[in-house]
N, C-alpha and C positions, 0 to 999 in steps of 0.2 A: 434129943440132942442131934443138933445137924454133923452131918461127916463133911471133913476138912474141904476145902476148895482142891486141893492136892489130890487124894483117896477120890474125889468125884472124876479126873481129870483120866486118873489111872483107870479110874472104874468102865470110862469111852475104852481105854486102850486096852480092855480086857487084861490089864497089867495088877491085879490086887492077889498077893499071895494066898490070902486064906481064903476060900473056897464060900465058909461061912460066911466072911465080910462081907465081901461079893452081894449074897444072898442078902444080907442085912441092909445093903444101898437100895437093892432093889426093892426090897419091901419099904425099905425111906421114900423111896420116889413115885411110889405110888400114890401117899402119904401128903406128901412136902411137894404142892405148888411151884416154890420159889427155887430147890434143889432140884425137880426135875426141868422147870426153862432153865436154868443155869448148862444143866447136863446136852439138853438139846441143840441151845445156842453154842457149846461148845463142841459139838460133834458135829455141826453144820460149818463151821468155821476150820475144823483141820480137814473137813472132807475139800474146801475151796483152796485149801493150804494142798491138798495132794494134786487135787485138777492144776493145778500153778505148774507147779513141778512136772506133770505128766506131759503139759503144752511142749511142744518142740519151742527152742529158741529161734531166733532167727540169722543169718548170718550178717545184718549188721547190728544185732546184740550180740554175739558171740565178738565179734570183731573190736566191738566197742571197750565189753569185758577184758580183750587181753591186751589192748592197748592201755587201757588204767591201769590194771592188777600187774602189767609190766613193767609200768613206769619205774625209775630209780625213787628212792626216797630224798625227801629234803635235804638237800648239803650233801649227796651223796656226789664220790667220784666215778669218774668213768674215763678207764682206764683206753688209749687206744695204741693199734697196733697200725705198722707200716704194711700199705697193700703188696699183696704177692699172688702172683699169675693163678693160683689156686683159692684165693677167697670165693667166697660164697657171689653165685650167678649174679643174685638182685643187687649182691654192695658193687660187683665189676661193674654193672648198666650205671647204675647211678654216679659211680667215681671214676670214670672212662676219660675223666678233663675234657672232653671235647668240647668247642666251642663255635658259634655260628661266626665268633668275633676274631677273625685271625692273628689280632696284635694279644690277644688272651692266650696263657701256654697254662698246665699245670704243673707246677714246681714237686709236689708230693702231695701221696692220697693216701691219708691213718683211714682206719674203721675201728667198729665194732663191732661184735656179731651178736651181743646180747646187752643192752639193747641196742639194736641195728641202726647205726650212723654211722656216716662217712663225712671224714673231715679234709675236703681241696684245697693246699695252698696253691693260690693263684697269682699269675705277674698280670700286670695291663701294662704291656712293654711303650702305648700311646701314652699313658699317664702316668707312669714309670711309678707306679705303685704297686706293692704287693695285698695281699687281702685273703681273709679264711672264708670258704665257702662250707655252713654246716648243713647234710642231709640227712634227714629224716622222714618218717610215714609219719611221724606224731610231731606234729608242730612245737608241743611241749620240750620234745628234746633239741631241737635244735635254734628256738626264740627267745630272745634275751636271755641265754645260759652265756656261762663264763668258758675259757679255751683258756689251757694255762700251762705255762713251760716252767715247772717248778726251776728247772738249773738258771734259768738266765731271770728267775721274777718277772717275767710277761706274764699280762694278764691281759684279754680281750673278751668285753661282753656284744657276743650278737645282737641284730637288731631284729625286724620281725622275719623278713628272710632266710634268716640263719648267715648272714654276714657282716664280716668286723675286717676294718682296717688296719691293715700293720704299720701304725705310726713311727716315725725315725727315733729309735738307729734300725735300720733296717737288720732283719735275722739272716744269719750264715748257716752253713752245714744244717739246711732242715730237717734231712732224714738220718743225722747221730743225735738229734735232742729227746726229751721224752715228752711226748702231748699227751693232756689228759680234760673232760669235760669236768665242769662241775658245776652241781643244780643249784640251783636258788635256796637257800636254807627259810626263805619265807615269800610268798608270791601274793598281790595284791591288784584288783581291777577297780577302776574306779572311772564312774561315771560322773563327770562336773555339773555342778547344780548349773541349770539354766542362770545368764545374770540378767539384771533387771537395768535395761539402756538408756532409762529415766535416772540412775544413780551413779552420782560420779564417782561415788567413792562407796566400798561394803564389803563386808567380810563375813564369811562362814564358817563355821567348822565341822568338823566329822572325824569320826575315833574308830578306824576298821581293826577286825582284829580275824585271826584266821582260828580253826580248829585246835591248833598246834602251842595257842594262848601266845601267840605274835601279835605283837599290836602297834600302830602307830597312829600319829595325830595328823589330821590334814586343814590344813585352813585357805581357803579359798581367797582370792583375794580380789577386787577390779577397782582400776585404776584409770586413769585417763587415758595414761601411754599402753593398756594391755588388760591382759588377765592373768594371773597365778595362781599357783597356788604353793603352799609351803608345808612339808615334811617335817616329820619329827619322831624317831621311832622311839618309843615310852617301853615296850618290852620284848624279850624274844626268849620263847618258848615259857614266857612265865615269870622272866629274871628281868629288873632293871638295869644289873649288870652286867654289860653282855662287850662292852671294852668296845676295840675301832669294828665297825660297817660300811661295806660299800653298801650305798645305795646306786640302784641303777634305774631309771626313769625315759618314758618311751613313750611317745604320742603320734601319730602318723607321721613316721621316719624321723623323727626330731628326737635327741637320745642324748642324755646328761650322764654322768656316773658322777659322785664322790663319796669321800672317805668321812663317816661324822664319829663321834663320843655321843656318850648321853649328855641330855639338856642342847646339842647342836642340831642345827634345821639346814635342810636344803631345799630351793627356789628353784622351780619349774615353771617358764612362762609358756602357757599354755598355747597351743597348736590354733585348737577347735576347741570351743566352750562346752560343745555336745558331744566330742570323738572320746572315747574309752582311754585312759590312761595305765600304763601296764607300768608300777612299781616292783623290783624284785630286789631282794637282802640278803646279801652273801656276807658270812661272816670270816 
């Protein structure tokens, strides 16, 4: 009778409580061909499992590491605070408003310090607009994430920059409101099929769906006057019923948002047939 694949494993780790056992694998393995390459192949493989471990990391895997293992989670908020003469060195450099542009002033600078962003309301007193400047080391947190003033129901999703227009009615008393970020409850990249310029008319489709069992539908479309392609989100986190979605959609600086139900599709006429398209789903 062979000993368990378990009791063999224990048996590397000189981990078998009774003494005898022990003894009895060994006389097995003497014995059993197939149980002592098993025992060999497995004590060759965590000795390459300890050499792993023993390697030093590097400092752009370390860096890498705490940049993902830091990130907020999906749909998560992120809370920010109004800057004071005492924040931390690296958010002062980065939220300083200075500007090479002199009709550009900083109206107010929120942060956070974990994780680390800095949010600029800016004026461009030349094009009498106002606008959020969001900084980050991780691109993740500051590109096409939402900036949202629960008291007054503003909402603004960044572009790839980390910057959103404040559209009319213009905001009052910036620093008595409360700001807060919020991630993408579902994130999507996609790359458009090449189209074929012999074909006046054709369509594709594609069904991405992420880890988190978010899913949605994309169907490609070319036309005479263009290319598109059309959305449709089928589920999120697993559920068909998932009630209203912002979709938010983004191709080299060209940037849609709307509001769908289930069974509703949104139209994005495409940029570049070849440029990466960044979908993100706030619920």
């Amino acid at each position: 009778m062979h000993p368990t694949r378990d009791m063999l494993k224990l048996y590397v780790y000189r981990a078998l409580e009774d003494n005898s056992i022990s003894d009895d694998v060994t006389e097995h393995l003497r014995e059993c061909e197939l149980c002592a390459e098993f025992v060999q192949e497995y004590r060759e493989q965590c000795e390459l499992i300890d050499e792993a471990y023993a390697e030093p990391l590097s400092d752009e895997t370390l860096e890498f590491a705490r940049t993902l293992f830091g990130r907020p989670a999906a749909g998560a908020i992120i809370q920010l605070s109004f800057a004071e003469a005492d924040k931390p060195a690296s958010l002062r450099l980065a939220a300083d408003g200075r500007s090479s542009r002199p009709n550009v002033v900083n109206l107010v600078t929120l942060f956070s310090e974990k994780p680390e962003v800095v949010l600029n309301v800016m004026r461009d007193v030349s094009k009498d607009i106002d606008y959020l400047q969001l900084i980050a080391n991780d691109p993740a947190l500051s590109s096409h994430v939402m900036i949202q003033i629960p008291e007054l129901g503003r909402e603004f999703i960044t572009d790839d920059d980390g910057r959103a227009v404040i559209e009319q009615p213009r905001i009052e008393n910036f620093n008595k409101l409360k700001w807060q970020i919020k991630m993408p409850d579902a994130v999507f990249a996609l790359m458009p099929l090449t189209y074929d310029p012999e074909r006046v008319e054709y369509s594709e489709e594609v069904i991405l769906t992420t880890q988190k069992q978010d899913k949605i539908k994309v169907m490609f479309e070319g036309r005479e006057l263009g290319k598109r392609i059309v959305i449709q989100i089928l589920e999120l986190e697993g559920k068909a019923d998932f009630g209203k979605i912002r979709v938010a959609i983004a191709q080299n600086g060209v940037a849609k948002t709307s509001f769908v139900s289930r069974g509703e599709t949104v139209l994005f006429d495409l940029v570049n047939s070849e440029s990466r398209v960044n979908i993100r789903l706030f619920q």
